[in-house]
C-alpha positions in Angstrom: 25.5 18.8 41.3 23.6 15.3 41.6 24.1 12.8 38.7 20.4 12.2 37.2 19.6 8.0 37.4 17.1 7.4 34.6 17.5 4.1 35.2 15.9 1.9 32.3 13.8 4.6 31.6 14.5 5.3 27.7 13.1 8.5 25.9 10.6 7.8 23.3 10.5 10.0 20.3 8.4 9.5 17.3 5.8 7.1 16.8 7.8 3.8 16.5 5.7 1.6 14.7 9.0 -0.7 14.0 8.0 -4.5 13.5 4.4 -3.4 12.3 5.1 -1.4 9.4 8.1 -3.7 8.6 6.0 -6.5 8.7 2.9 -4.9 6.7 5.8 -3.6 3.9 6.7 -7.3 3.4 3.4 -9.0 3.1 2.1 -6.2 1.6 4.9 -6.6 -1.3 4.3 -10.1 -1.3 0.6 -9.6 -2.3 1.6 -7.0 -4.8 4.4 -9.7 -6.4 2.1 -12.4 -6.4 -1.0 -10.5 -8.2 1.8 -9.8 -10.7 2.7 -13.6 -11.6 -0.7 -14.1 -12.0 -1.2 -11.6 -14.2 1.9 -12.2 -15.9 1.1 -15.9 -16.2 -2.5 -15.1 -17.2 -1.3 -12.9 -19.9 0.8 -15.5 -21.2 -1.5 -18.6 -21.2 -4.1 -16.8 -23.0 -3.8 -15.8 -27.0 -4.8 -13.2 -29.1 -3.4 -9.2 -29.4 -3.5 -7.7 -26.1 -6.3 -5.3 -26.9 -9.5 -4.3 -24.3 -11.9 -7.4 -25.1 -8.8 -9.6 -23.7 -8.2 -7.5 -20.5 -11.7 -7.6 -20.0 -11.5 -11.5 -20.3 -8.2 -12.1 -17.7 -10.7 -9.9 -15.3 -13.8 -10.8 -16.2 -13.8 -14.3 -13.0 -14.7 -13.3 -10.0 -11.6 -15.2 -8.4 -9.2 -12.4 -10.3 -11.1 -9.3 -9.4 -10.9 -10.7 -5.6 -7.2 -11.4 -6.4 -6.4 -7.6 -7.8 -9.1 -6.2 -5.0 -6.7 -7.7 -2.6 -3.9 -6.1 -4.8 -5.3 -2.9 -5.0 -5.7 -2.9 -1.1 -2.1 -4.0 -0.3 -0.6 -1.5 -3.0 -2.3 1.4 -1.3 -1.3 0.1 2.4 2.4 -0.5 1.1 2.1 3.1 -0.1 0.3 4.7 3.3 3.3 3.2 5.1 6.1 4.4 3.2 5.2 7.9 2.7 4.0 7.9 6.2 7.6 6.9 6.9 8.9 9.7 4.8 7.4 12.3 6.6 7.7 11.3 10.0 11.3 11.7 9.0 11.4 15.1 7.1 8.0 16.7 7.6 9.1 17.7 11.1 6.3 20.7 12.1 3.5 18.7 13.2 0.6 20.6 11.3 2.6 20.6 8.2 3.2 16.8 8.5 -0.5 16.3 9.6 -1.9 18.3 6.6 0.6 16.3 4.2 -0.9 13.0 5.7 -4.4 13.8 5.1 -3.7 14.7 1.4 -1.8 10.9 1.2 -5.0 9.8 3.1 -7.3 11.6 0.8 -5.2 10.9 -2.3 -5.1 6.9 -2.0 -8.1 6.0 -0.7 -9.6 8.2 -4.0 -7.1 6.1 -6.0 -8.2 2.6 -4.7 -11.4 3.6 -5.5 -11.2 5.0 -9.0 -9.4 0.9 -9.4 -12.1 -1.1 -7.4 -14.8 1.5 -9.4 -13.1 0.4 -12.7 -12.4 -3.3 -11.5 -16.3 -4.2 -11.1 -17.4 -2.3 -14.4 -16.0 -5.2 -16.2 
């Protein structure tokens, strides 16, 4: 019996997105944490009980709606990539994995914009 050579030939299984998604997880959190400080900061450099009329004043400029647009964008794309993760590791049937990524799909893009919808009505 003849020993196979593959050579340098390596078997690729799965999608490997590896330094993408590790990337987009990183500067995605680092949008997410930095929309928090300002918040946070906002929150405490303004007075007054924290009732509607002052959340509607911390997002009333248009310089802190762009801010948590960008927010809202980078929380949904942190969350596309970790689930996707998820069930590229446990969803192994292919249609059942597929229909489980269009529900994400479905299910954050409604979410983001349900936020931006609620964002601009300020």
């Amino acid at each position: 019996m003849a020993a196979v050579n593959y050579g340098s030939r390596r078997l690729v299984v799965g999608a490997h997105y590896g330094l993408r998604d590790w990337l987009a997880q990183r500067v995605s959190a680092l949008a997410i944490v930095a929309f928090t400080l300002v918040l946070v900061a906002q929150i405490l450099l303004t007075s007054g009980p924290l009732d509607y009329t002052r959340w509607a004043a911390i997002f009333s400029s248009q310089w802190m709606k762009t801010l948590t647009f960008t927010a809202i964008v980078a929380l949904a794309w942190h969350a596309w990539v970790g689930a996707r993760e998820v069930l590229m590791d446990y969803a192994k049937p292919t249609s059942l994995r597929m229909v489980f990524y269009m529900l994400a799909i479905v299910w954050l893009i409604s979410c983001a914009g349900w936020a931006v919808q609620v964002l601009w009505r300020l």
